[in-house]
Structures are given as C-alpha cells and as structure tokens.
N, C-alpha and C positions, 0 to 999 in steps of 0.2 A: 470515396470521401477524401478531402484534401487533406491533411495533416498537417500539425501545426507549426511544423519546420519548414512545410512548401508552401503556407498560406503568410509565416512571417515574412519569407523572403520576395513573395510578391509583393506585400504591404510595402517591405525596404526599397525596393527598387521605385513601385510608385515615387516613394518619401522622396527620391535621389533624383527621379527626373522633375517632380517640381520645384526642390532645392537648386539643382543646378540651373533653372529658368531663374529664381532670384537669386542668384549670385552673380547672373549675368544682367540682371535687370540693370548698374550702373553701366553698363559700355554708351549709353546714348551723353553721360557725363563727361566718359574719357574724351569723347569723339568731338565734345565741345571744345574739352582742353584742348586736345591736337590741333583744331583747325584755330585758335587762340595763341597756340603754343604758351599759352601762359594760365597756371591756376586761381591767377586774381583773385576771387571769395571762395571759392573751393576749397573744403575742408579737407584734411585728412583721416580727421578722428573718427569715420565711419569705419572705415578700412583695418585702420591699426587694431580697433576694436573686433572686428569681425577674422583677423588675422588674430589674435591672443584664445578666442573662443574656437576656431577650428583648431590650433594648436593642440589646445587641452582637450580636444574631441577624440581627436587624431589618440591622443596620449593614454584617453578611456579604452577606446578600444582597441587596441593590442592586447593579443593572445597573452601575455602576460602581465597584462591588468585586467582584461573582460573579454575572454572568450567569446567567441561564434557571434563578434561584434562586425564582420568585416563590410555589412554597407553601412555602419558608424563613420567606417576608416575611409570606403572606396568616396564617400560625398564631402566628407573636412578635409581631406588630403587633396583632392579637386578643388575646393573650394580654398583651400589655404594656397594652392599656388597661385589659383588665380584674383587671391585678392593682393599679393606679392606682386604680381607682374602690374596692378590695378597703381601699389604702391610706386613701383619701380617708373613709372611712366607719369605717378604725381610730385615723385622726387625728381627728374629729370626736367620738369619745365618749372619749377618751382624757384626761388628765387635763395640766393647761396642758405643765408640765417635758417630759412626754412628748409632745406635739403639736412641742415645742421639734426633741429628739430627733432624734425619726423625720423630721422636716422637712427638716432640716442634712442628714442622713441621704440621703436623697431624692435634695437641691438638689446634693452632694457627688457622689452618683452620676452624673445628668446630668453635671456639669461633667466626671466622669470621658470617658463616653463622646464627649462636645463634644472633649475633647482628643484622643481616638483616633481619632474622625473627622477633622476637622482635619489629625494628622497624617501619617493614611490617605492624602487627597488631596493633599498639598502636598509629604510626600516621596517616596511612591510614584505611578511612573507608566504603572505596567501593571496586567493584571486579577489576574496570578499574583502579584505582589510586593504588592498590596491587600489581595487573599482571602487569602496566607500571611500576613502580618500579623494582620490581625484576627483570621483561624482559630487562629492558636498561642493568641491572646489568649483566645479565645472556651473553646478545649480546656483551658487552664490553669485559669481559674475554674471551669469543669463538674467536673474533676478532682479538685480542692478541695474542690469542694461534694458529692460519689461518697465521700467520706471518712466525711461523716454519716451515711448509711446501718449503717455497723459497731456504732454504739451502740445502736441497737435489735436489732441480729442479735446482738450481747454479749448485750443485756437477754433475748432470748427463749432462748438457748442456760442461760445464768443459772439464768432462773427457772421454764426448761423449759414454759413457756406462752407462745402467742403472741397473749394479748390486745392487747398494744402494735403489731400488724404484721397490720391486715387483710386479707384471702384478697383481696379485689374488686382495690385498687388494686397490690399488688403482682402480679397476673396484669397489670393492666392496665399498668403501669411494665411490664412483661417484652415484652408483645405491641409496647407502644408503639417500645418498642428493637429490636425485630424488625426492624418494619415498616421504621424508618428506617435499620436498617444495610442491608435490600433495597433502598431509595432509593438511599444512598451508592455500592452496588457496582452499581446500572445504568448510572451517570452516576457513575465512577468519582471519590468526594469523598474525603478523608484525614480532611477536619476532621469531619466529618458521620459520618464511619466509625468515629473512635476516640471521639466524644463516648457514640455512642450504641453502641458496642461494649459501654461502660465500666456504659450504661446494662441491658443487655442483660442481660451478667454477675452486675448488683447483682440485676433482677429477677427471674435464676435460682436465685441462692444465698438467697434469701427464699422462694423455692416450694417450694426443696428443704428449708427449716429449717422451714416451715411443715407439710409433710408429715411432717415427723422429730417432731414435737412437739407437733400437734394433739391427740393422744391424750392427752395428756399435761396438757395445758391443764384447768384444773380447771372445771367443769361449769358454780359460779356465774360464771365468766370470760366464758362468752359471751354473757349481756346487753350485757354493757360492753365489749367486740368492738366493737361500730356505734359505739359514743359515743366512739371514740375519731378517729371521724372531724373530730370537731370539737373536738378537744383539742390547741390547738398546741402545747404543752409536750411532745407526746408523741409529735407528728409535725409535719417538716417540709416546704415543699412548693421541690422543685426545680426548675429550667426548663433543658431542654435544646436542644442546637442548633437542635434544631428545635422549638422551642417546649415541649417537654414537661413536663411539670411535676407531679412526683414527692412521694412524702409517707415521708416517713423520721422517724427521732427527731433529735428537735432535741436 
C-alpha cells in the first residue's frame, strides 16, 4: 500500500509538470516580440504579477516557514526565474519610459517580499505562526488575481463565443487545480487548499461556459482561437500557490 508521503509526492510532481507547461504557455508571445523587436500592446502586468505570487510561494515553502514543502519551492522557484527572464526580454525591447516602469515595478516588488520575509523571521517564531502569515498573504493576492478571470467568462457569455478563452489551457488551469487540491488534502494544507480550490472552480466554470457556447462561436472564430495564445491584452497569466500560472483576460 502506497503511503501518504509517496502518494503526496507523486500528486506534487504531477502538480509541477503541468505548472511548468503553463508557465511556459507565454513563449509563443515572446517569440512574437522578438521577431517585432518591439512590445507595442504587450503588457507586462501578467508577469510582474505572476513573479510577486511565485516570490511569496517560494517564501511559504522553506524549511523555516513550511516544512516538507520542497515541490512548493522546486515549481515557484522555476517558475519565478522564468517569468524574470520573460520580464528581462520585455524590458529589453520596450521603449525607455517603460523599461522605467516595469523596473520600479519589479524593484518595488522584491522590496515587498524582502519585508515579508524579514518580518516572517523576526516576529514569528514557530513554523505554524510563519506558514499562517505568509499563507493568509499568499491566499489574499491569488484571491485578487481569481477576480480576473470573470472578464473573459463576461466577454464569452457576451458575445456567446469563446474565441477569447482557449479549450487547451483552461482544461489545463482546471486539471492543474485538481491536482493541487489532491496535494493540499493528503498533507492536510489550508493555504494550498483554498488557493487552489479557488483555482479549481475558475477552471470548471470555463469548461462549463465553453461547452455552453462552442456551438455558438462563429466558424471564422476559430483560426484566431490559437492566436490568442499569444495575445496579452486578451489573456492573463496567473501564478498559484503552487506555482501555477494561469491565462485569463486581462
């Protein structure tokens, strides 16, 4: 019989290989920039976003805020450099003001999390009174960012098509939420339970709107289905407790 130390850490690694597919899901974006060399409507706010939420992931799970967290760490830690390198490459073709921006932006962020750390270690001094801190932290901003999502399920309810909300990454947002609330309830987590509860929910109520409305979507729609994979104006990318990283309307 498998035991539930070796049945959590299958669950984590699934959770890890289908977080790191949506973390990688914008490179079809970059690859536009590049051959552009310019970010024209290209946002940054998916990123910076998705970099503050692995940050504070990263920050839950160390050994001295939440033990025997380490595929918490090994999938935010992946995913925070490589939404870094994502930023580093939308600062680099970006135009001066907005190199400015996204920078402060950035620099603003770390300093955020440097204070939550800091305060993590210095006034708490257990693992529960560490992990319930940064977890309320960590649930608060995912919460926030589970908000975005309604403006594309608005737009496809709307306009009764779901070109704006592709089939691929909303199964994969739903599965990904799956996986990690079967983590959370083996190794009974709270913060890991209602992040990705929240995540769950969102990627049901998109498979459910997408089955309601597929028919419905008008025919020359779905060329332009795929291309919106690489349309940030049109989707955003979220990052969940556990690294996950989601594409909603921005």
């Amino acid at each position: 019989m498998v035991s539930a130390t070796v049945a959590r850490t299958i669950v984590g690694i699934c959770g890890n290989v289908i977080s790191l597919f949506l973390f990688l899901s914008p490179i079809p974006t970059f690859v536009t920039i590049y051959k552009m060399q310019k970010v024209e409507e290209y946002k940054a706010d998916p990123y910076l976003a998705t970099v503050l939420n692995c940050a504070l992931w990263v920050l839950y799970g160390l050994p001295v805020v939440h033990p025997d967290s380490l595929l918490v760490i090994t999938i935010n830690a992946t995913g925070l450099a490589i939404e870094l390198l994502y930023l580093a490459v939308f600062i680099y073709f970006s135009p001066t003001l907005r190199k400015v921006k996204v920078g402060l932006w950035l620099i603003g962020e770390m300093v955020f999390v440097g204070i939550v750390a800091t305060c993590t270690l210095l006034l708490f001094h257990t693992h529960n009174q560490r992990s319930s801190f940064v977890g309320i932290l960590c649930v608060i901003f995912l919460s926030l960012m589970y908000i975005a999502p309604l403006t594309i399920m608005s737009k496809v309810i709307k306009t009764k098509s779901v070109k704006y909300m592709p089939l691929p990454l909303s199964l994969a947002n739903f599965l990904n939420g799956v996986v990690w609330v079967i983590y959370a309830l083996i190794k009974f987590d709270i913060f890991i339970l209602i992040g990705n509860g929240l995540g769950t929910v969102s990627g049901a109520v998109q498979l459910i709107l997408y089955a309601c409305y597929y028919k419905t979507t008008p025919i020359d729609d779905d060329e332009e289905e795929e291309d919106n994979l690489s349309k940030p104006n049109s989707q955003l990318q979220l990052s969940g407790n556990h690294g996950e990283a989601k594409r909603v309307s921005a």
